[in-house]
Residue, then its C-alpha position, 0 to 999 in steps of 0.5 A: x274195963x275200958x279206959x276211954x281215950x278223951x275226957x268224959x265231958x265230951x265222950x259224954x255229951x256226944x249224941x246216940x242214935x234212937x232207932x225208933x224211926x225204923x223198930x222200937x225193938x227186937x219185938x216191935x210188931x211192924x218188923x213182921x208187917x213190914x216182912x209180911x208186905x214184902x212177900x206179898x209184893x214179891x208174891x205178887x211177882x212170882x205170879x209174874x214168872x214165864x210171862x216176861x220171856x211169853x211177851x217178847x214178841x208184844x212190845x207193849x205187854x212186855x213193857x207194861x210187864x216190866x214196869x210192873x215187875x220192877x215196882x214189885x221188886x222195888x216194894x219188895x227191896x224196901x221192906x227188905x232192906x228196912x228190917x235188914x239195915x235196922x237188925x245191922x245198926x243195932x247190932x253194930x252198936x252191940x257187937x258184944x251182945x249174942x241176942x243181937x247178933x243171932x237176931x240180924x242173923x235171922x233176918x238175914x236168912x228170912x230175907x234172903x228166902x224170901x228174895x231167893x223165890x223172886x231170883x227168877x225176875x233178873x234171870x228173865x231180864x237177861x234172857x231177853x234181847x237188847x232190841x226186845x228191851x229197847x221195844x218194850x221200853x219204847x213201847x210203854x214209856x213208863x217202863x223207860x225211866x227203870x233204863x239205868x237199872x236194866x242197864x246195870x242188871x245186863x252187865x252181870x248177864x254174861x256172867x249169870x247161872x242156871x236159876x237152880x244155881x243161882x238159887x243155891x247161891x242165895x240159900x247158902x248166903x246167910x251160912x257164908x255171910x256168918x264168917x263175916x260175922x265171925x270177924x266182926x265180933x272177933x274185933x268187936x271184942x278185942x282189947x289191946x292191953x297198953x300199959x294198966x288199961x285195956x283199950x278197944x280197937x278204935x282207941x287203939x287206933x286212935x292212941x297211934x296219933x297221939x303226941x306222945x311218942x311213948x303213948x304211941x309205941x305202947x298203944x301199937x305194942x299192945x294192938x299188935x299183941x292183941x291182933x296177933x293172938x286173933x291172927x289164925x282166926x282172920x286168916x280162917x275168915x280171909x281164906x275161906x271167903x276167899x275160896x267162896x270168891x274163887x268157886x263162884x267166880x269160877x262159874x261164873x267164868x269171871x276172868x280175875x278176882x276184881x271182875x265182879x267189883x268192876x262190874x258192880x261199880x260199872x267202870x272199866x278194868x282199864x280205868x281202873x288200871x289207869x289209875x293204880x298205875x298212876x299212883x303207883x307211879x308217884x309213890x316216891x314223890x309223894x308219900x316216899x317224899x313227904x315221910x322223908x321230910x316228915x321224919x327231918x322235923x320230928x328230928x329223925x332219920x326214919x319214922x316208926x310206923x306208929x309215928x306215921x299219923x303223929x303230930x309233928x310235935x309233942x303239944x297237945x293236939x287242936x281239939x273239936x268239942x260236937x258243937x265246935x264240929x258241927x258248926x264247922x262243917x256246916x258252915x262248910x256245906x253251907x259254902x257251896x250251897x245252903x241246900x247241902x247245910x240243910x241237909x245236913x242240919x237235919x241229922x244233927x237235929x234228929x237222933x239219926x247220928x250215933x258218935x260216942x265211942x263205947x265197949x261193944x260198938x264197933x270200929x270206924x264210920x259209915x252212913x247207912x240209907x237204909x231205903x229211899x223211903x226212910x232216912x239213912x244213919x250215920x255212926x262214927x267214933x267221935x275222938x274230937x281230933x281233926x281228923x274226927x272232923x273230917x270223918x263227920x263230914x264225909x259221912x255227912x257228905x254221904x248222907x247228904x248224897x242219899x238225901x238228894x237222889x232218895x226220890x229217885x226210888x231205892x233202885x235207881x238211887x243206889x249209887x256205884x262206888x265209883x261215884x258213892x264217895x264223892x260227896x263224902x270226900x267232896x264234904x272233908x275237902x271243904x271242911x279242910x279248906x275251912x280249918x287251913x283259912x282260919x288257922x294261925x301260921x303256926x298251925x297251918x304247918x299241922x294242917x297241912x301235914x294233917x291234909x297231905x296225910x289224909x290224901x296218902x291215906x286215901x289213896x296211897x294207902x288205900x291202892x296199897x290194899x288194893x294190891x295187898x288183895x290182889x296178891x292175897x287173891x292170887x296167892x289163895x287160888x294155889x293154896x291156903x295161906x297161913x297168917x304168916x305168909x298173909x303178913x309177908x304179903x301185908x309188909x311188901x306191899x305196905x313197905x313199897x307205898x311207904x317207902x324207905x322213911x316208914x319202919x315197918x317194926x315187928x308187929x306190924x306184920x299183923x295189922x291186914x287183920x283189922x281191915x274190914x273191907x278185906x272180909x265184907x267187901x273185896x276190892x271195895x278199896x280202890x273206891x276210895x282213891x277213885x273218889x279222892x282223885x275225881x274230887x280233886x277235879x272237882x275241887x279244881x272246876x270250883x275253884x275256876x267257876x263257884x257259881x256255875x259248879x254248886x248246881x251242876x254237883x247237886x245234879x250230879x249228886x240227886x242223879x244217883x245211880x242213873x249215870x255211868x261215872x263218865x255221864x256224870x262227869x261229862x258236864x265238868x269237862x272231866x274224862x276219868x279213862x284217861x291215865x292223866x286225869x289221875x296223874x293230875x290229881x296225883x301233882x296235886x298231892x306232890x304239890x302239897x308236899x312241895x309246899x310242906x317241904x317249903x314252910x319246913 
């Protein structure tokens, strides 16, 4: 039986979503119209097929084709996505039940079947020119407003197959995707034994910041047993899907393993060189530098790496009833603009938010949107600790961001990862700079501790992974890997970004094997240190002018997909294909940790 981690007064009165909104239940009669209307529409572009390459030469015709087409393959997207993103929350909740699990399986495949009939539409596309684009667009201006999707659908042309290929692709997707699957409910199942309770991964994981230092090595001890004994699975996972990549980036003759990535979140390669390298380059005078001096407070020489995220003393941690968290982040929003809190109030007025932690449901959080004609959800599992705080709002903060370009349309507000982290980490930055003014001077240590942690953890730690997966991927093109050598490969790399202060003690050779991104979405990682680092700037530019900055982010937010990350950036003055603008996020980090040093 699973012992809860925080006393049942608050695991109880932590709100569950209803899913009503989107299908009452598996037998709700609207699953199958809205399927039904999704073929119909994508049908109707079938009946399109041949006509996009016959009207090349009419610029008129071929532009009042395109809008057309696009707008049945947006009305075909939505019912798609609706059935596909309900079968996916109500499974997350459920890992432990097969029913669900077969019934998001079988959507899953449906979809993809009836999206594969419609595949020959991009293929079209792409087969035309630019100037016959540029011609059609101009020549129906209606059409011009699908220009931000057509632009990011010509940067996968050069790496297109034959439509039969291309069809073979999406057929077999379902197969691939169950050995994501597979890892999911793997996880999903596991229970750490630490000491006489069992615990589940969030738990566990939740146990390693806990201030007992004795807590903390058991609950590490029993995760590591328990992911050590699921090991030869994950491996199985990673490396097949790894195989799967390597085949299909061969023909697709992508030129390295994160190509694809790059391209999906339209930046550069050599921004995102830029990057890494940068923080790569401040390791030792950031994270290195801040667990050494973390270490000399907690009396130590070297920190286990369960005590990575402890608290520096043994006190109880500050902790956050819902109501006490709500407050604070909406007061939060509310800072920038009232327009953000507003949004975001409607979340916690509606049953569209699932925090408490239970058996079954799976790790971490994450905000869904679902389409742009339907509110998105957001799940997290809500422990009460500050860090909990922070991770309701930036899932709000994503929520938040999908509310504002929904009326974009589904295509045009789907967002690259490059920019769909910004409001997340924008929301914790606030919410930070609330908890640091309010804090006593004897907590403001903590705080601080708590901030820089967060910012080693998601960028530091998150570029570590990065380059984890680059070595996994390059490794995996000479061969199979054993779970062994993928721990080999974890301890380097986790030991250069952690630097000498971190002991990386026997078991935590296993812990690759609970990163999900690994499996369901290579090189996603570096996402996340992109928008830490972006939102650094920003957080500076308001700080120079508040008044000016609430207007100019609400339009970078509302704009969705429709910038490139330089666009978007441009009205702050802000550049992100240079090396210094990172390093200059990065002095912000180390200027943390100097401060840290002073109050310690």
């Amino acid at each position: 039986m699973n012992a809860p981690v925080k006393p049942p007064a608050l695991n109880d009165s932590l709100p569950e979503w209803n899913l009503s909104d989107l299908y009452a239940g598996r037998d709700d009669p609207r699953i199958a119209l809205d399927i039904a209307e999704a073929k119909r529409a994508n049908d109707a572009l079938i009946a399109l097929q041949g006509r996009f390459v016959e009207s090349r030469a009419e610029a008129a015709a071929l532009g009042a084709l395109i809008d057309q087409g696009i707008g049945l393959y947006e009305q075909a997207t939505n019912g798609l996505w609706a059935v596909g993103a309900y079968a996916s929350l109500a499974a997350s909740t459920a890992r432990d039940d097969p029913e669900w699990a077969r019934f998001e399986g079988d959507l899953r495949t449906r979809a993809s079947q009836i999206a594969a009939d419609s595949l020959f539409f991009t293929l079209e596309l792409n087969e035309l020119e630019d100037a016959e684009l540029e011609a059609a667009l101009a020549a129906h201006p209606p059409a011009a407003r699908w220009t931000p999707w057509i632009r990011r659908l010509r940067l996968s042309r050069p790496h297109e197959l034959s439509p039969d290929l291309e069809r073979l692709l999406v057929d077999r997707g379902p197969a691939v995707a169950n050995w994501s699957r597979l890892y999911d409910e793997t996880l999903a199942k596991l229970t750490a034994k630490v000491g006489r309770e069992y615990l589940t991964l969030p738990e566990a994981l939740n146990r390693l910041s806990d201030p007992s230092a004795k807590r903390r090595k058991a609950a590490a001890g029993g995760l590591a047993e328990a992911l050590h004994e699921r090991t030869p699975t994950m491996a199985l996972v990673m490396n097949t899907l790894a195989f799967e990549k390597q085949v299909e980036d061969r023909w697709r003759k992508y030129a390295y393993p994160a190509q694809s990535r790059h391209i999906a979140n339209e930046v550069d390669a050599e921004a995102v060189g830029a990057m890494v390298e940068a923080v790569t380059e401040s390791y030792a005078a950031t994270s290195h530098r801040y667990y050494a001096a973390k270490a000399r407070v907690m009396g130590r020489k070297t920190l286990d790496y369960w005590d990575r995220n402890a608290p520096l003393d043994a006190a109880a941690p500050r902790t956050y009833g819902w109501d006490e968290a709500k407050g604070v982040v909406l007061e939060s929003f509310s800072a920038l603009a009232p327009k953000f809190a507003d949004h975001a109030r409607t979340f916690f007025a509606s049953p569209w938010i699932d925090a408490r932690p239970r058996p079954g449901k799976q790790s971490g959080a994450y905000s869904h949107p679902v389409t742009a004609t339907r509110h998105p959800y957001v799940l997290l599992n809500y422990m009460g600790e500050r860090r909990d705080v922070l991770t309701l709002a930036h899932e709000l903060g994503h929520a938040v961001h999908q509310t504002l370009c929904a009326p974009l349309g589904t295509l045009l507000a789907d967002t690259p990862l490059t920019l769909a982290e910004t409001a997340s980490i924008f929301g914790e930055g606030l919410v930070f700079e609330r908890l640091l003014a309010e804090a006593t001077p004897a907590d403001r240590r903590a705080l601080l501790a708590g901030k820089i942690e967060d910012g080693l953890n998601t960028v530091v730690r998150q570029i570590a992974f990065h380059q984890f997966e680059t070595r996994f991927h390059d490794a995996r093109a000479e061969g199979e890997l054993s779970p062994d050598e993928i721990g080999a490969l974890w301890l380097t790399v986790m030991s250069e970004s952690l630097g000498p202060a971190i002991r990386l003690n026997s078991g935590y050779e296993h812990y690759w094997a609970y990163v999900s991104h690994f499996v369901h979405a290579p090189f996603y990682v570096y996402a996340y240190a992109f928008g830490d680092l972006l939102v650094r700037a920003l957080m500076e530019k308001r700080r120079e002018d508040p008044a000016s900055f609430a207007p100019l982010y609400e339009a970078m937010l509302a704009a969705g997909g429709t910038k490139t990350y330089v666009e978007a950036l441009a009205p702050f003055g802000l550049d992100p294909r240079q090396k210094d603008f990172w390093a200059a996020g990065m002095r912000d980090i180390e200027r943390l940790v100097e401060e840290f040093e002073a109050l310690v």
